[in-house]
C-alpha positions as CSV (number, residue, x, y, z in Angstrom):
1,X,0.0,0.0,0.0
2,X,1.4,3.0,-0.7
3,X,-0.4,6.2,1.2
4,X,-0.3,9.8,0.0
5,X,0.5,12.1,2.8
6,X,0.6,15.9,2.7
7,X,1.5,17.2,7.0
8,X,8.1,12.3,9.6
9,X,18.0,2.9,7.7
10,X,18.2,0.8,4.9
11,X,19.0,-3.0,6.8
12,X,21.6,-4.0,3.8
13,X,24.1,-2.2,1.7
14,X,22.3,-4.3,-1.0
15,X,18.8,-3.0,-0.6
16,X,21.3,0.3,-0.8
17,X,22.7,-0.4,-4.1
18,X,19.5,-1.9,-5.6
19,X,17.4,1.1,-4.8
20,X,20.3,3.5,-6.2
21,X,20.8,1.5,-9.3
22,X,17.5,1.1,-10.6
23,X,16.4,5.0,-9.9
24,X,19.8,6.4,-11.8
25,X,19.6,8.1,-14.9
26,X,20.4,6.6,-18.3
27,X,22.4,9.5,-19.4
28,X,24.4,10.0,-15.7
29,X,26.0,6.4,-16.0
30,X,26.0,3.8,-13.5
31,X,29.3,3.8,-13.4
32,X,29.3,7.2,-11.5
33,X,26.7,5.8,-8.9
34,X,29.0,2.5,-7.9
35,X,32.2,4.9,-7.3
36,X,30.0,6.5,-4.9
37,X,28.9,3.6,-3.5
38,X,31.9,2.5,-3.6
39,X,33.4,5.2,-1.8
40,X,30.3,5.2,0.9
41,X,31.4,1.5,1.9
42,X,35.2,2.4,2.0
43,X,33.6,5.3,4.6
44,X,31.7,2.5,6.8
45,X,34.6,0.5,6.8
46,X,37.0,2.5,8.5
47,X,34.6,4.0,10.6
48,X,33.8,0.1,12.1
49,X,37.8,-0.3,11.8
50,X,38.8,3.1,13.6
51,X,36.3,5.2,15.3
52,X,37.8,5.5,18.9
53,X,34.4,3.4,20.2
54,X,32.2,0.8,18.4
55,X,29.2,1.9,16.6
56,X,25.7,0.5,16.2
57,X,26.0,-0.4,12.4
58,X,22.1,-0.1,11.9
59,X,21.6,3.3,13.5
60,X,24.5,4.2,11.7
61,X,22.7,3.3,8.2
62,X,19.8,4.9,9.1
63,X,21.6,8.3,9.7
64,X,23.2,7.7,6.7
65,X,19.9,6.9,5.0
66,X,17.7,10.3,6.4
67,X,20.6,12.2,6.2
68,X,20.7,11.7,2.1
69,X,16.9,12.4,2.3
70,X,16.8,15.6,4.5
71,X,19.2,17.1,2.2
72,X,16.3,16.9,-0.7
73,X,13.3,18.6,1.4
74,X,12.2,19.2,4.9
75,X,9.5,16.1,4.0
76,X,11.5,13.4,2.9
77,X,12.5,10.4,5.3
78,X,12.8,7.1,6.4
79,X,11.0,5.1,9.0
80,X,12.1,1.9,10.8
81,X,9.4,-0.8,11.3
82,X,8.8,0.8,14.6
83,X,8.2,4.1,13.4
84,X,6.2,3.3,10.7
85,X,3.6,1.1,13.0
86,X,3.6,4.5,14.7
87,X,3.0,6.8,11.8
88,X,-0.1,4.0,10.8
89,X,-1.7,4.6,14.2
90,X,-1.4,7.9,14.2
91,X,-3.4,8.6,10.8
92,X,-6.0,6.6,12.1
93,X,-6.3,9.7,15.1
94,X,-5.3,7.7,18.3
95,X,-1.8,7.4,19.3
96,X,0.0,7.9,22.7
97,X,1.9,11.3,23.2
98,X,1.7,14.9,23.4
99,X,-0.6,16.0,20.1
100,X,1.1,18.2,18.3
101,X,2.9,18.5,14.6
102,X,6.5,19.1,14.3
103,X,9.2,19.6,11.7
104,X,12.8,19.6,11.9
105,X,14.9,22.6,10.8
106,X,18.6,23.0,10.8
107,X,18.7,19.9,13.4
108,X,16.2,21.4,15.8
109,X,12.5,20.6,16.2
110,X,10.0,23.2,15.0
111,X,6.5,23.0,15.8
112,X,3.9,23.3,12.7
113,X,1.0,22.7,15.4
114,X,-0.5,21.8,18.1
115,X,-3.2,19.9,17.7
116,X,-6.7,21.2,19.5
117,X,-7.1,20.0,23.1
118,X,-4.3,18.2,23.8
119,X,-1.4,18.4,26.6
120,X,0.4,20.3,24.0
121,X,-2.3,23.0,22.8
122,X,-3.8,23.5,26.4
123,X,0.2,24.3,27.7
124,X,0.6,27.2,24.9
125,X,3.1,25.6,22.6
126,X,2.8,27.8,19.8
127,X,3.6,27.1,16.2
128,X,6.8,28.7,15.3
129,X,8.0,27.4,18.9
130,X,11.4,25.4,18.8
131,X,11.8,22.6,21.3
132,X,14.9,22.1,22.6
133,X,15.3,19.5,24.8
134,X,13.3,17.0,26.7
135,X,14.0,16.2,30.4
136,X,16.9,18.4,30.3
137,X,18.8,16.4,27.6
138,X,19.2,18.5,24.6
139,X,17.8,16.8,21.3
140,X,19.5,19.1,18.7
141,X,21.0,17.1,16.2
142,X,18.3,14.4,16.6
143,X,16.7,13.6,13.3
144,X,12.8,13.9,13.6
145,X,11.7,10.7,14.2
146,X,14.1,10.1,17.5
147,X,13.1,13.5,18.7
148,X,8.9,12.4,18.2
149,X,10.1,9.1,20.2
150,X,11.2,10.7,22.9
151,X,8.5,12.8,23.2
152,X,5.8,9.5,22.9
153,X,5.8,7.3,25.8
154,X,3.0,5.8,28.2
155,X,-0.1,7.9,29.3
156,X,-0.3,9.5,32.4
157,X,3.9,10.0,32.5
158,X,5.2,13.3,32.5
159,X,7.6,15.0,30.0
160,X,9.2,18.4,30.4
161,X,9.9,20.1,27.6
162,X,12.3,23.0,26.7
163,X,10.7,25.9,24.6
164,X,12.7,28.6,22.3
165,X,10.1,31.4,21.1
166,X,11.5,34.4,19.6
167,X,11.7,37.7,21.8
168,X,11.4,35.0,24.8
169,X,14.4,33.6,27.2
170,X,13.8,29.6,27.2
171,X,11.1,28.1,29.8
172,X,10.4,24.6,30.6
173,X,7.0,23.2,30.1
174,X,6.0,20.2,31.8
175,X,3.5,18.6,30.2
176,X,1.3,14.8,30.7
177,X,1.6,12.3,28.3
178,X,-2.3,11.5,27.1
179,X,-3.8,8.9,24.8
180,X,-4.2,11.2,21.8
181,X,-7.8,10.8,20.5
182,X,-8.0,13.4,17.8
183,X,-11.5,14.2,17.1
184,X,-10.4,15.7,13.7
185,X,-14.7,17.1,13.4
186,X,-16.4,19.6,15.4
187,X,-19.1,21.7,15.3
188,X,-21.4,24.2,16.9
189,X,-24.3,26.7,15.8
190,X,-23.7,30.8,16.8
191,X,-26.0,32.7,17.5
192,X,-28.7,30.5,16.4
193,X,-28.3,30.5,12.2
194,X,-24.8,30.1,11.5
195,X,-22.8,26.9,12.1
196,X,-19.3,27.0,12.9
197,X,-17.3,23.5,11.8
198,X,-13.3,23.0,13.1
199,X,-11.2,20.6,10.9
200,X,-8.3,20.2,13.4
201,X,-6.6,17.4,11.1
202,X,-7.0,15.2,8.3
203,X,-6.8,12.0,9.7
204,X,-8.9,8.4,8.2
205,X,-11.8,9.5,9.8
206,X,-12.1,13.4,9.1
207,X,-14.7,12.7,5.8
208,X,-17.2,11.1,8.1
209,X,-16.9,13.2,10.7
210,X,-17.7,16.1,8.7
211,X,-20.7,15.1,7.3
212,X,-21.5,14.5,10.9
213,X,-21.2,17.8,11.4
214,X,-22.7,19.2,8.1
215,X,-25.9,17.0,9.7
216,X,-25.4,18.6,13.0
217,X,-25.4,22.4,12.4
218,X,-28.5,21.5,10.0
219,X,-30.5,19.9,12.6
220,X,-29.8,22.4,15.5
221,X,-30.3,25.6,13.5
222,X,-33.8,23.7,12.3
223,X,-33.1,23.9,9.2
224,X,-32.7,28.0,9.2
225,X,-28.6,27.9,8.1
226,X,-27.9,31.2,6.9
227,X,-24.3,30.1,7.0
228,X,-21.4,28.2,7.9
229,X,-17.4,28.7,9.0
230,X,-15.1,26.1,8.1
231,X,-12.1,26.9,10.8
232,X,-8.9,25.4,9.0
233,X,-6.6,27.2,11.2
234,X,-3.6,25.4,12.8
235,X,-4.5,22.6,10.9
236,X,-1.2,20.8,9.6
237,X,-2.7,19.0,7.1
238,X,-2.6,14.5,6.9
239,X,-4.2,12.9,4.3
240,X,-4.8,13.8,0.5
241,X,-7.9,11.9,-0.1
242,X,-9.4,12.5,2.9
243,X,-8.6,16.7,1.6
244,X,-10.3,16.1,-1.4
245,X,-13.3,14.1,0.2
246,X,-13.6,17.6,2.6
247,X,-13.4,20.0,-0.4
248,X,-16.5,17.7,-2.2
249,X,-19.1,18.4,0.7
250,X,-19.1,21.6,-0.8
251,X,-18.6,21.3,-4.4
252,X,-20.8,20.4,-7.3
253,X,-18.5,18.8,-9.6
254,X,-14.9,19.7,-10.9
255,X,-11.5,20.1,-10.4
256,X,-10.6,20.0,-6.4
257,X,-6.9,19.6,-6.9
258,X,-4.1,18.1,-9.4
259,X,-0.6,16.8,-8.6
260,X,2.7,16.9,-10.9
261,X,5.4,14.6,-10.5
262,X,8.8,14.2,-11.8
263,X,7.8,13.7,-15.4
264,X,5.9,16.0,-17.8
265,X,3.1,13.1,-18.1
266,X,2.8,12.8,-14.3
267,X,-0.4,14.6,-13.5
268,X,-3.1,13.4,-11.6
269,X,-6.6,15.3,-11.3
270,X,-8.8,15.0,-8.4
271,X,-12.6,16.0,-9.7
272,X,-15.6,16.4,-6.7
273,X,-18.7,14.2,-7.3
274,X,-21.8,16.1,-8.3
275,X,-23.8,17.6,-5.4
276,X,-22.8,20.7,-3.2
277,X,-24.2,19.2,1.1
278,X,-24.7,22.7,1.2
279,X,-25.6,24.5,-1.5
280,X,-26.4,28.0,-1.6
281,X,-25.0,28.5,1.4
282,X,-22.6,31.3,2.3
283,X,-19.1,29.6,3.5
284,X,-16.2,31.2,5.3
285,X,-12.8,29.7,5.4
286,X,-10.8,30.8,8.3
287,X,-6.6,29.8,8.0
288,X,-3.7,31.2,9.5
289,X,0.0,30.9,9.2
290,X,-0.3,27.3,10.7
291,X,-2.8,26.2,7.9
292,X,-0.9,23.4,5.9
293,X,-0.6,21.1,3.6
294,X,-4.1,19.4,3.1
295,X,-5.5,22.5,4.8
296,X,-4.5,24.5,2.1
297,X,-6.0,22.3,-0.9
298,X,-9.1,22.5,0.8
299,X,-8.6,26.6,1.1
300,X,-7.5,27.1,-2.5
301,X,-9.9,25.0,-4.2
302,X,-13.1,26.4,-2.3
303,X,-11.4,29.8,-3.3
304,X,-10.8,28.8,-6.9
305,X,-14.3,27.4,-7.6
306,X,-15.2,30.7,-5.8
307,X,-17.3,28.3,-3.5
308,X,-16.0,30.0,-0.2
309,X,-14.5,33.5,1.2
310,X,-11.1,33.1,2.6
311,X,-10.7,35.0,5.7
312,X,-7.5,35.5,8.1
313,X,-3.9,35.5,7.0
314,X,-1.1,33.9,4.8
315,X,-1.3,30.1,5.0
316,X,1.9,27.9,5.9
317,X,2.8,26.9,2.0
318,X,3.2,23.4,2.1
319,X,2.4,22.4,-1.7
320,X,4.3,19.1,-1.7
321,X,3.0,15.6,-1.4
322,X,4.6,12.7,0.0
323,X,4.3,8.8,-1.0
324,X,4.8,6.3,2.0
325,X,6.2,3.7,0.3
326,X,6.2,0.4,2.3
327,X,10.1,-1.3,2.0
328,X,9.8,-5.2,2.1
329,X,6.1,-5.0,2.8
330,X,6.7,-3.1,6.0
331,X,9.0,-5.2,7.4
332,X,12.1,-2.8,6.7
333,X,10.4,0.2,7.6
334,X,9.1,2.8,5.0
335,X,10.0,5.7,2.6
336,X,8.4,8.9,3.1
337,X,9.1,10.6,-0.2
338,X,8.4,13.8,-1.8
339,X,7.0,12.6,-5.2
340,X,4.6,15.7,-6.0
341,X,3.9,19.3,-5.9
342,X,0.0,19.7,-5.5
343,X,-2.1,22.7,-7.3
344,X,-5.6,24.3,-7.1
345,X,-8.0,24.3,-9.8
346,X,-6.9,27.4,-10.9
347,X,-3.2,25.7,-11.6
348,X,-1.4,27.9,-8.6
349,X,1.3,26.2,-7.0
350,X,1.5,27.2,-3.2
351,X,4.6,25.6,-2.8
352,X,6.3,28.9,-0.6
353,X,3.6,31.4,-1.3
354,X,0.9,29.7,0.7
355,X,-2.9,30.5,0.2
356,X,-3.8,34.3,0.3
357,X,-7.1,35.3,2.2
358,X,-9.7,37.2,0.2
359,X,-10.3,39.3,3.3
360,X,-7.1,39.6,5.7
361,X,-7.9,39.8,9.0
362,X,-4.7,39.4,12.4
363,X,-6.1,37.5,15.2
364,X,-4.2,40.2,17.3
365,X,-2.2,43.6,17.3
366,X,1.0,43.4,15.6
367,X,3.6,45.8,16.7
368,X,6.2,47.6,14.2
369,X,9.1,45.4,15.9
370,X,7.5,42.0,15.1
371,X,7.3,43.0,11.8
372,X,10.5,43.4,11.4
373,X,10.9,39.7,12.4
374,X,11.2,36.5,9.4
375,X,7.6,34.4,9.7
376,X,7.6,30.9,9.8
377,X,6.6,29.4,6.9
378,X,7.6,26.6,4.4
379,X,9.8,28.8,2.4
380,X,12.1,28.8,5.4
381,X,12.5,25.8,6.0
382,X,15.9,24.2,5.0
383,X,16.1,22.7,1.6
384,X,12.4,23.5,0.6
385,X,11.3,22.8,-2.7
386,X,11.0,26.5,-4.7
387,X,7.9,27.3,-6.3
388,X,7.6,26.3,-10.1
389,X,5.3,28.8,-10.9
390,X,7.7,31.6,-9.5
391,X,5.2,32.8,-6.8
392,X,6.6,34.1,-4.0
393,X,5.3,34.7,-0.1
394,X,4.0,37.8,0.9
395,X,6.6,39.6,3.6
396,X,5.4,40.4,6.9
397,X,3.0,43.6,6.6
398,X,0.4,45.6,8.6
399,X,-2.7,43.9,8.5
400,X,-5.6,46.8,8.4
401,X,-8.3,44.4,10.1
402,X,-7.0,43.7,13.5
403,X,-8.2,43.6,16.8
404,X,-9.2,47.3,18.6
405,X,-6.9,48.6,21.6
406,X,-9.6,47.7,23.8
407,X,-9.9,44.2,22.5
408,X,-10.4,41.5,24.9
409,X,-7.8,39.0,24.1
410,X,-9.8,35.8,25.3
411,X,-12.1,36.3,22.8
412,X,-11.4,35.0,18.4
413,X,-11.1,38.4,16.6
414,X,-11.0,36.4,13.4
415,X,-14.5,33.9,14.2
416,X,-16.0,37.6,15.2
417,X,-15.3,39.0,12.2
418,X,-15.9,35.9,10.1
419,X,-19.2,35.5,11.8
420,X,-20.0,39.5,10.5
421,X,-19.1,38.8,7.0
422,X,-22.0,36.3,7.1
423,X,-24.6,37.9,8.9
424,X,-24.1,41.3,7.1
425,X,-24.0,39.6,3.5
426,X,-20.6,40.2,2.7
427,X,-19.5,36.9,1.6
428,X,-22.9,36.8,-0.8
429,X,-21.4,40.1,-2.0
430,X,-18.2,39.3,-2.5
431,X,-18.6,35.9,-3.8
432,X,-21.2,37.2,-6.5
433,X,-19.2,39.9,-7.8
434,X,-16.1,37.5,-8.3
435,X,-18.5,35.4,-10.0
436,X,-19.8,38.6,-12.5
């Protein structure tokens, strides 16, 4: 089975060779490949001959093995058997751990997200935030997947957790390890007419769930939906299908997305089945700078079929897709490999530029330092892919919509707002006019 995911050791020198061999190019020459082979197994040998202590020859392949893959994007990696059991519980929403999505930049774990109600969201980790080390050993230099299994362990066991956020000196978070039961779906009615649905992540079960929720908001408005929110913010993304099974609730045919691999003949197209769940009825999409991946198809294509307002800021810009690609049926662990850049309908790339909002709006006041200050996005990330449409991300700006001085900063500035666009018509305005 090979999964499509869009959100983390080869056992043999022969597997090594095999793999390398068949994927070469006619025109480079196998010969070129073998020297460097070649050379890589005169490396190994004197490092099991010399290094001043004996080394673990599998963990050694394995570095070897995600080190060539983290130098082609920040995606790209391998699993052990262990870690990809892991990674197949987890995209079926319950795993053991801390809930949140993390990336690894220059050696040191980023987070993407925390994931809603969760030990990780309900301590303030923030996406952006760098972690640092974990029980007061430092995990820089760990690749990925060792610094997500130190961080998994049994429920109820606590886990402290060293936090680098820009503009702050480091603090420790402790934090209690939970059986993570992400309830990708939920949904609740404001005010009495508009319904209000939060896509956390894409996980096996998110389809379902929405239509769940689609049902929900229909039966406790009683019938009277004037409107609906689709909350996509700090959403890192998960599974493509389960993206494109979102983006049909609310599309009557056509394009949703299409993906381009390697070769010129390597598109795919991913069409919604006829019927819009709620037609004629206004849609806001909320995202932030922590909407990715998946996130973002379902964003652009609602935007591009001019289905949906876009409200909030700058997306993440994850436009890549990556293949899981079982090794010996599983029992070698798998590749996670970046085999596709995704596009919306309209053919954009967000690879780097993310999705724009049609209406910006900051969930709080930005002050002329901060602005100053790089945002965290894909294009920062080491070794991202560029954008083959030449797109480029927006730089940090003043947003014009943004909270009042008085504001009260428990309260969603961008829902608010979102949830005035629909009762005062301007997303039926704005919509129709792009339409004309």
């Amino acid at each position: 089975m090979r999964l499509a995911w869009i959100a983390a050791p080869v056992v043999g020198l022969a597997a090594c060779v095999g793999a390398l061999a068949w994927s070469a190019p006619e025109d480079r020459g196998r010969g070129d490949i073998y020297r460097q082979l070649e050379l890589f197994a005169d490396v190994l040998a004197r490092v099991e001959q010399d290094y001043v202590t004996d080394i673990n020859d599998e963990e050694a392949m394995e570095a070897a093995i995600n080190g060539m893959l983290s130098s082609l994007d920040p995606h790209s990696s391998y699993m052990n058997a262990t870690e990809y059991r892991d990674m197949q519980v987890t995209t079926r929403g319950e795993y053991g751990g801390l809930g949140i999505e993390v990336t690894s930049e220059e050696g040191v774990v980023r987070v993407v997200s925390p994931i809603d109600d969760t030990p990780a969201s309900r301590a303030g980790i923030e996406a952006g935030d760098f972690l640092t080390a974990i029980n007061g050993e430092s995990i820089v230099g760990l690749t990925l997947n060792e610094a997500v299994r130190l961080m998994r362990g049994e429920p109820n066991t606590e886990i402290t957790v060293t936090v680098s956020r820009e503009g702050v000196d480091p603090f420790d978070v402790t934090l209690t390890r939970e059986v993570i039961n992400v309830r990708a779906v939920t949904a609740r009615v404001e005010g009495g007419d508009i319904g209000v649905i939060r896509i956390s992540t894409f996980n096996e079960r998110t389809g379902s769930m929405l239509q769940d929720a689609i049902r929900e908001v229909r039966r406790d408005t009683g019938g009277r939906l004037r409107g609906v929110v689709l909350d996509l913010r700090r959403n890192p993304g998960g599974l493509l299908d389960q993206a494109i099974e979102v983006s049909d609730a609310f599309l009557d045919g056509g394009e949703v997305v299409s993906t381009r691999g390697r070769r010129t003949d390597d598109v795919q197209r991913y069409n919604a089945r006829r019927g819009d769940d709620l037609a004629n009825v206004p849609v806001v999409v909320l995202i932030n700078e922590a909407s990715a991946s998946a996130a973002e198809i379902v964003a652009g294509a609602l935007q591009d079929r001019n289905r949906a307002l876009i409200v909030g800021t700058t997306s993440f810009g994850k436009g890549s897709v990556q293949t899981v690609i079982p090794l010996q049926g599983g029992r070698d662990g798998a590749l996670r490999l970046t085999t596709a850049r995704y596009y919306t309908p309209a053919g954009r790339s967000i690879q780097g530029a993310g999705i724009e909002p049609d209406l910006e709006v900051a969930s709080r006041r930005i002050t002329e330092e901060e602005l100053n200050r790089p945002s965290f996005s894909e294009a920062n990330l080491p070794h991202a892919l560029d954008n083959d449409s030449g797109a480029e991300r927006r730089g940090r700006h003043l947003i014009e919509d943004q909270p009042p001085e008085d504001w009260d900063e428990t309260e969603d500035y961008q829902m608010h707002r979102a949830l005035e666009f629909l009762r005062e018509g301007v997303v039926a305005e704005r919509l129709r006019a792009r339409a004309g």
